[in-house]
Every structure is written in C-alpha cells, then in structure tokens.
Residue, then its C-alpha position, 0 to 999 in steps of 0.5 A: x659316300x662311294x666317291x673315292x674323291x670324298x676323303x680329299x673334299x673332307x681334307x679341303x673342308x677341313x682345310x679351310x675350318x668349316x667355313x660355311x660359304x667357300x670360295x671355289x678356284x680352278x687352276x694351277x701353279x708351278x715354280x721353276x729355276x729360271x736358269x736350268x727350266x728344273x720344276x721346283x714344285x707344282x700344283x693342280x686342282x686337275x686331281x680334285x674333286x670337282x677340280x676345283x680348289x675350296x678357300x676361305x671366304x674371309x666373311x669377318x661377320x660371324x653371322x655370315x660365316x662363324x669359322x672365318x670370322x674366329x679367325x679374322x677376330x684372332x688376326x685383328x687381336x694379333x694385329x693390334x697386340x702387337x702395335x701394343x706389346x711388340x712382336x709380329x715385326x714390331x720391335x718390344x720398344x713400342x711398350x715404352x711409348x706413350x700410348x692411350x685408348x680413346x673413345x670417340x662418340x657421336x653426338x646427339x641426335x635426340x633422347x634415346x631409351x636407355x639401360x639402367x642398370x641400377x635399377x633406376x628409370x630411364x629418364x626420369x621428369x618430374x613434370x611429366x613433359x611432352x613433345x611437341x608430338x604428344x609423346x612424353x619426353x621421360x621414361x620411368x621405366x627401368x630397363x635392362x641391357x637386353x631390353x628392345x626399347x634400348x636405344x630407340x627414340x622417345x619421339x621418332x619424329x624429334x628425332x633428327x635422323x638426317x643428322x645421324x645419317x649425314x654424321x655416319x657419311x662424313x665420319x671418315x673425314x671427321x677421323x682424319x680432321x682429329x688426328x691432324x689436329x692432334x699432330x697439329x697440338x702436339x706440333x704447336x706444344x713443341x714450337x713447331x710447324x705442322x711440316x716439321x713435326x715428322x723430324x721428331x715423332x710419328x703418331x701411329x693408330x688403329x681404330x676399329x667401329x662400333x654401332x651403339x644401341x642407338x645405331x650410331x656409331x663410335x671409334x675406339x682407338x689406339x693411338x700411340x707415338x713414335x719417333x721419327x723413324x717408326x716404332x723402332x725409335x722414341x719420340x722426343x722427350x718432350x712428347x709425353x703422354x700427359x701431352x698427347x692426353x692434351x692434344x687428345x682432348x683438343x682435337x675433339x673439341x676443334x674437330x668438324x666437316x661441313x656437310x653440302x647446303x640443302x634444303x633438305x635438312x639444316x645441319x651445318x656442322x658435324x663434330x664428335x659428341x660430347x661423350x668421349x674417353x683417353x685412357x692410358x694403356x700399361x703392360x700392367x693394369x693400374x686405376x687409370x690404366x688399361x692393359x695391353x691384352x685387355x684392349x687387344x681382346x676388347x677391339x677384336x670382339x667387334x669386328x665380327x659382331x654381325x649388323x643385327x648384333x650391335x644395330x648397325x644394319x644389315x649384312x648385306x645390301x638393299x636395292x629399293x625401299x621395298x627391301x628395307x621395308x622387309x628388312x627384320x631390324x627394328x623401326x629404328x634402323x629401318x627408319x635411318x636406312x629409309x633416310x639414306x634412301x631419301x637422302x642419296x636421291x639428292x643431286x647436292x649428296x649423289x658424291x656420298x652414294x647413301x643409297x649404296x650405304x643404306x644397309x650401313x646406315x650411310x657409314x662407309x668406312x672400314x670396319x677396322x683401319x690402322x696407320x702404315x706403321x703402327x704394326x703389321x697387316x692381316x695380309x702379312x698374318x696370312x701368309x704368316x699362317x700359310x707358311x706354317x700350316x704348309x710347313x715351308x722350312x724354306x722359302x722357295x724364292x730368290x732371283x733364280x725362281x718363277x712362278x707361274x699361276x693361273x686360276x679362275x673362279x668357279x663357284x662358291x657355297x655348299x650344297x644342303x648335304x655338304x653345308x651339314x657336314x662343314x658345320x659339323x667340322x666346324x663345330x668340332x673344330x670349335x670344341x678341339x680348340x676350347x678342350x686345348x684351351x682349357x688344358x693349357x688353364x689346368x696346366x697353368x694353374x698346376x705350375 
C-alpha cells in the first residue's frame, strides 16, 4: 500500500495479536506533576491512521475472535494456577491447604444417546420397550465421541425440557445454596454457629461452565480452605480435607431452589444430579489426586470453546422464534432455546428474562466466577501484561500525578482486505509462538 500511515496500522494490528474484530477509540491522554503543570507524558490518536486507536475485543469464544480468545484462555490458567500454586500475589503457602476438584452435574432430564467408547450399545434393553410415544426407550447402536445422535433424546417429547430450562436459570442460585451448605457442614463439625465460622477459616473457590453433549450444563470447581485471614493463613487444624470431602458430598445431597408455581410445568424442586465428583488436588499427581497444572489447563480449555463446540447455544442473541428456527444447531438445542421462548412469555417467570437467555439455553451465569480471595483477576493480569509490553520500568504514579483522559468509541471490525491481513498476523503469531514452544521442549529435553 502507498499510505504512509500503513506501517502504524500493521504495528496496531500487530498490537492487539490479530484480533479479528478490534474495537476503535478516539482521544487522548496526558500526565501531569499537579504541583509544577510539568507534562509528564501524553498521548493522541490525532497522529494515527484514521485517528483512531485499535484495542482488543476481548471475545473469550475463539470462534468470534480466535487471538483474544488464546489469550483469555491463557489468563484463566494463570488465574486459576495461581489460587493452586501460588504467585501472581498469592502467597506459595496455598499448596498446603486442603483443596479439592469437584464436578457438579445436572440431573436428568430424560434418557439421552450416549458415546460408547467400548465399543459397546448405548442403551441396551432386552425387551425392545417402547414409550408411551412409540419410540423405543433402547439404543443397540455404538456410538462414537463425534457421533450427532450424542446427547440428543431418545423421545423428544419424554424428554422434560422445561426442567432443563428452569435447572440453567436457577443454577446461579443452586451454586451459591452449595457452598453455604458446605460452610455450613464444616461449621456444624467444628461445634460452631454459621456466623463464626470466619473467625477460624474461609473456603475460597473458582468455577468455570461447561455444556454437556446433552446441552446441560455442569460446574467444575476448585474449592480450597483458608484461614481467616486469606490465603496467607491456614484454616484450623481440625479443618482437614477428608472434612471438606464431607462437607463436599453434603451439600449436594441438601442443596435445592424452588422454582415459581405454574401451570406451565410440574417441577418443584431443583437439585444437583445424581453424577458428581471431588478429587484431591496434589502439587504431584498420585491415584486419587489431580495435580495442580493438569486442573489449571483442564479449566482454561472451556472458557473459549464457542456454543456450537460443547452444544451450549448460540454466540450471539436471538430476537424471535424465527431466528431460532434459522439457528444452524441441532433439534435438540433448537428445541431448549424454543422452551425459553415459551417459558419467558410467562407473567410468573418474566424476573428469569428466559428470552433474553435463549441463545444460552436459559443459563445466565458467567462463563467463569471465583470468590474475592481465592487468587487474582484478569483485570489485575491485564494490566500486569500492559505493564510489560509497554516496558514501564517505573510506574508514573504518586500523589503528585494526574491523569487526564478522554476517549470515544468510534467503530469496530475490519474491512474485507484488512480482516486478511490481521488473520495472516494472527496466524503468524501462532506459529511464532508454537516454534518458541517447541524450542523451549528441545531445550528441556537436552538439559
């Protein structure tokens, strides 16, 4: 290109790793010493192409923006490592508390196709049973982990959507009625009221969400304890692992909301089903531990798997009926997200806003929630990473010091021509950073 400006764009571009779907910003900022007026430093985007400064998106789901979400996947296992291991300004001391990995499911909703993968039949029936539908309530077939017919019903009209629907909307609530009764178990083993319980430990947590095959989603959550005083300090030496293993198992058998009556559907009561798991987590990995890295990757790999890769959804939201019939998903999604629809036109369920959550199948969480104290936060990551790629040595900051900003959004997105050219700086990004990977593996190895 003959635009004298087209280096800067590429060194922007370049900037933000290729993301795919930029965010434009117009404006300016300057520091100054508040006691002399001196202009400690200032910037403007009067000087950039378009004048306009290019930042990331953020887009977590890497079939929106695959550079960001890399990057967000990176950041959750930083996160979330270092409420195991230690660092990022968490003390190493959180390697010695008890600390589990626990799976939390949701119940049935009705019999769904199911990967086999010993080669064995789905749901084998000797007698060749049949609903009260006419479908036949056994599978022979074998199927493997990529097979479509995994995780959709057997008898889509046995199958109790509104449950699974209500279940996603309340399960928010259902999180937060488990760890109260986890704290409340470990309270009630330490002969102590619900209210004290803080006076001698804290139970810390991150969670990230997964979508099943079957469109339902689960949690899977570190949960570890502390002293009162944060992760700096140990819980009381009666609050051992095997009793938050206890308390662990508990809480899901005691934990339930109550969903609004209605006509509409029959349910009374949503708890946790029957499936779950709590494994120890170990700085080594043994039989019937997991170790701390392995958990680490093993979250950050669902937080940017877009909707269509785990049968959560949609990425983006619908506005009517018609654009969930258009929807490219299964019949199964398509059949949960019309549910939400129908659901969210109910006076009794309008405070759920299911319709505004029917690209989500009703589930209105974050993707990836923590407790206060449990490690750091991707704002603190980012700005962390700001830091270093600006290459501060020091900070310009002190009671002496204003700042001074003012910026506008001004667009977003690439043109065709421009979208290529970020994909290719992207890419080769990519490729930069798995040939360093792999050099550091050889140089691993030599040592």
């Amino acid at each position: 290109m003959n635009d004298p400006l087209f280096p800067r764009w590429l060194e922007q571009i370049k900037a933000v790793g290729g993301c795919s779907h930029p965010v434009y910003l117009s404006g300016s900022t300057t520091t100054r010493n508040a006691v002399t007026g001196e202009v400690i430093s200032s910037y403007s985007t009067a000087t950039e192409p378009g004048e306009r400064l290019a930042v990331r998106c953020r887009n977590r789901r890497a079939s929106v923006c695959a550079p960001c979400s890399r990057l967000h996947a990176g950041d959750t296992f930083h996160l979330v490592r270092a409420g195991l291991s230690g660092g990022k300004s968490v003390p190493d001391a959180v390697r010695e508390r008890p600390r589990l990995f626990v799976t939390l499911t949701a119940p049935s909703f009705g019999p769904v196709h199911r990967a086999t993968g010993n080669g064995g039949p789905c749901r084998p029936r000797r007698d060749a049973p049949v609903c009260e539908h006419g479908r036949p309530l056994g599978c022979g077939r074998a199927h493997a982990e990529d097979d479509c017919q995994v995780g959709r019903p057997l008898c889509a009209d046995c199958y109790d959507y509104a449950d699974q629907v209500l279940w996603h909307a309340h399960a928010g609530r259902l999180w937060d009625r488990f760890t109260t009764a986890v704290r409340r178990h470990i309270a009630s083993a330490g002969g102590l009221p619900r209210s004290r319980l803080g006076e001698y430990l804290v139970v810390a947590f991150a969670k990230v969400a997964e979508f099943q095959r079957r469109a339902a989603v689960h949690f899977h959550a570190v949960v570890r304890l502390d002293g009162p005083d944060g992760p700096g300090s140990a819980p009381a030496t009666w609050a051992t692992e095997e009793l938050l293993l206890d308390a662990v198992c508990h809480a899901v058998a005691s934990s339930f909301v109550t969903p609004p009556e209605s006509d509409a559907y029959g349910t009374e009561r949503l708890g946790w089903g029957a499936q779950y798991d709590a494994r120890p987590i170990r700085s080594f990995a043994d039989d019937d531990a997991l170790p701390d890295d392995a958990v680490a990757a093993y979250v950050a790999k669902y937080v940017s798997k877009s909707a269509a890769e785990t049968a959560a959804g949609l990425d983006y939201r619908v506005t009517g009926l018609d654009d969930i019939h258009a929807a490219v998903v299964s019949d199964h999604v398509r059949a949960v997200m019309g549910t939400c629809w129908r659901l969210g036109g109910l006076a009794e369920l309008e405070h759920l806003r299911l319709r505004t959550w029917a690209h989500s199948l009703g589930y209105r969480g974050h993707i990836l929630t923590k407790s206060r104290r449990y490690s750091t936060t991707y704002a603190a990551l980012r700005a962390d990473r700001a830091d270093h790629l600006r290459g501060d040595t020091e900070a310009v900051d002190g009671p002496d010091v204003v700042t001074e900003s003012a910026w506008r959004y001004v667009g977003s997105g690439h043109t065709p021509g421009a979208a290529q050219l970020a994909a290719g700086i992207a890419e080769d990004l990519a490729q930069a950073r798995e040939s360093a990977r792999e050099a550091m593996a050889d140089w691993g190895r030599e040592l």
